[in-house]
N, C-alpha and C positions, 0 to 999 in steps of 0.2 A: 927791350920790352919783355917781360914777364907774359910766359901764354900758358903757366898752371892756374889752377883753379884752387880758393882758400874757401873751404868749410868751415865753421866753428859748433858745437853742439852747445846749449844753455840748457838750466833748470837748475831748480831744488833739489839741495839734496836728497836722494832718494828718487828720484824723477827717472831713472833707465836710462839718461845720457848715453854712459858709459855702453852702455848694451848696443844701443841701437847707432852709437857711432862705430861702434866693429859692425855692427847688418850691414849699415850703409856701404863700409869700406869694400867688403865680401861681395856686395852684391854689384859692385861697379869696377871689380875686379872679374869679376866674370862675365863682366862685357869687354874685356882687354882693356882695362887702362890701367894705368900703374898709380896707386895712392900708397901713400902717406901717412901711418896712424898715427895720430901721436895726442898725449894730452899734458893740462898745465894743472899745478905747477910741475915742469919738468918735461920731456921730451930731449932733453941733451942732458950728457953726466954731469954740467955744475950744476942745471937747473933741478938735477933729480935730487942733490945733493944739498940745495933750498927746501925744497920739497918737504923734506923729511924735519928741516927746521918749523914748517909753517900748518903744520897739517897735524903734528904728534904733539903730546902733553899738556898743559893745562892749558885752560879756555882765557887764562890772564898772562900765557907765559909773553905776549908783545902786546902794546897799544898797536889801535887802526893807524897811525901813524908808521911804525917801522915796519908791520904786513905790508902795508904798500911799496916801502921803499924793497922789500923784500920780494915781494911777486912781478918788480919791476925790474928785480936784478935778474931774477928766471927766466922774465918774458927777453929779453933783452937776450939772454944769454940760448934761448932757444929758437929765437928769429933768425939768430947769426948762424945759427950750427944746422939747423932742421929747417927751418920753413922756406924759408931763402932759397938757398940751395936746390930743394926740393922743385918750388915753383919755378925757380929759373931753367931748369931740365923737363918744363911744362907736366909735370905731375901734377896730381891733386892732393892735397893738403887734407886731413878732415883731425882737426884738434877737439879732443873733452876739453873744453873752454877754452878763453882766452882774456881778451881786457874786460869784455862785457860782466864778466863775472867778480872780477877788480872792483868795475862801476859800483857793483849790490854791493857783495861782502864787505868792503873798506870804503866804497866812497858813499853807501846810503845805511844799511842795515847797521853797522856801526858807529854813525858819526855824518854830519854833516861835510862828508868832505870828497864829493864826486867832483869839484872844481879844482881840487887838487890833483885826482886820479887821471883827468882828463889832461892837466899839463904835462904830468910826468910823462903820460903816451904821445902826447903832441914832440916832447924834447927826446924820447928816447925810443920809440916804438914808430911810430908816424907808420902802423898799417893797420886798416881794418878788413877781415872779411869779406869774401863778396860775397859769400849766403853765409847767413846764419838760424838753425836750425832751433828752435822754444820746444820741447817737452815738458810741456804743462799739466799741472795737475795738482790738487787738495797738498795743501802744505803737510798735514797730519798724519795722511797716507804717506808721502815719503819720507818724513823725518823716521815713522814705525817703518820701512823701510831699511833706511839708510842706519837705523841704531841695531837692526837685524840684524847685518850683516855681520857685527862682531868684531870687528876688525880696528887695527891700530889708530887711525887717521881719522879719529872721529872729535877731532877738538875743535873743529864748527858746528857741529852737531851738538854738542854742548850748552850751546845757547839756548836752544829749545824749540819748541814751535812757535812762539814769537817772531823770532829770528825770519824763520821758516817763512813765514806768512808777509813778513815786511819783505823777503826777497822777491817772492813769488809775485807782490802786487810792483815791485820794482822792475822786475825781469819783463811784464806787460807793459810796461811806461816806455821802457827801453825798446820795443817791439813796434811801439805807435810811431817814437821819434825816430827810428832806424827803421820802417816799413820800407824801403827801397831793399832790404837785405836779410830781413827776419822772415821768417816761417814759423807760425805758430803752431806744434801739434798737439793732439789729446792725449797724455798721456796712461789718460785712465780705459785706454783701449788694452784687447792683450797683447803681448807683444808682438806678436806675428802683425794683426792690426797696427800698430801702430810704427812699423818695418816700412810694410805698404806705405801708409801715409805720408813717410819721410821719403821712399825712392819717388814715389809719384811727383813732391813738390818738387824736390830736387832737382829731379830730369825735367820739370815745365822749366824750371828756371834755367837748366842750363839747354835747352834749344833753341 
């Protein structure tokens, strides 16, 4: 029996995930417990080494077809090396994404093909989450965001805000049908606000 606890952070790009899944980790570390940071794709050296296949260079260099089989070889390969591990030594886990973000990018925002993203994790993943965490907000604001940054890995970004707005109204769908495990927050708070809002749910849900 596994007695660590699995976090996962979602949103749009440009949404603070990343930010506020290190508040989270920081701040539940300094109640004595021992977490976990990690995000996908990557969290173990092959899947960092996907990573850099799926995230850099042009916005045609794979069809949603081989992204999938690609973020499924990461996930795969960072269940076995990090989370796993991790949970079974009753730690808390707290991942920048995971399948849920699979679902958008490759199984809806590109393609018709979220029945296929769901078998791959059904044959090869078989874990979900026990919270997971929505940082929500205006698609537009975080894609000017997320193209701010300047930074290498911006070949989702690519797509535009389009993309952006077809995830964001996805990421909510995903929130309705997994309501046993999602947490929606405002992302257009500041960030201190919206720190608070995620320890607050967090801690109701884990008492």
């Amino acid at each position: 029996m596994q007695d660590g606890l699995f976090i996962t952070f979602e949103g749009i790009d440009g949404s603070g995930k990343s930010t506020q899944a290190c508040r989270l980790a920081d701040a539940l570390r300094a109640e004595g417990r021992e977490v976990v940071l990690t995000r996908e794709p990557g969290g173990s050296k092959g899947a960092e080494e996907i990573r850099r296949l799926v995230l850099e260079g042009d916005k045609d260099r794979w069809s949603a077809e081989t992204e999938i089989l690609l973020f499924t070889a990461a996930r795969r390969d960072h269940l076995e090396k990090t989370i796993e591990p991790a949970l079974n030594e009753g730690k808390i886990v707290i991942s920048d994404r995971f399948a849920d973000s699979t679902r958008m990018y490759q199984g809806i925002s590109r393609g018709d093909l979220r029945l296929t993203v769901d078998e791959l994790h059904r044959m090869m993943i078989g874990r979900e989450p026990h919270l997971t965490v929505l940082i929500d907000m205006d698609p537009s604001e975080g894609l000017s965001r997320a193209l701010g940054r300047q930074g290498t890995e911006e070949r989702f970004e690519s797509f535009g805000v389009e993309m952006q707005q077809k995830m964001r109204a996805g990421f909510l769908e995903l929130a309705e049908e997994f309501s046993n495990r999602f947490l929606v927050i405002n992302g257009t708070q500041s960030l201190e606000d919206v720190a608070k809002d995620v320890f607050a749910a967090v801690k109701g849900r884990m008492e």
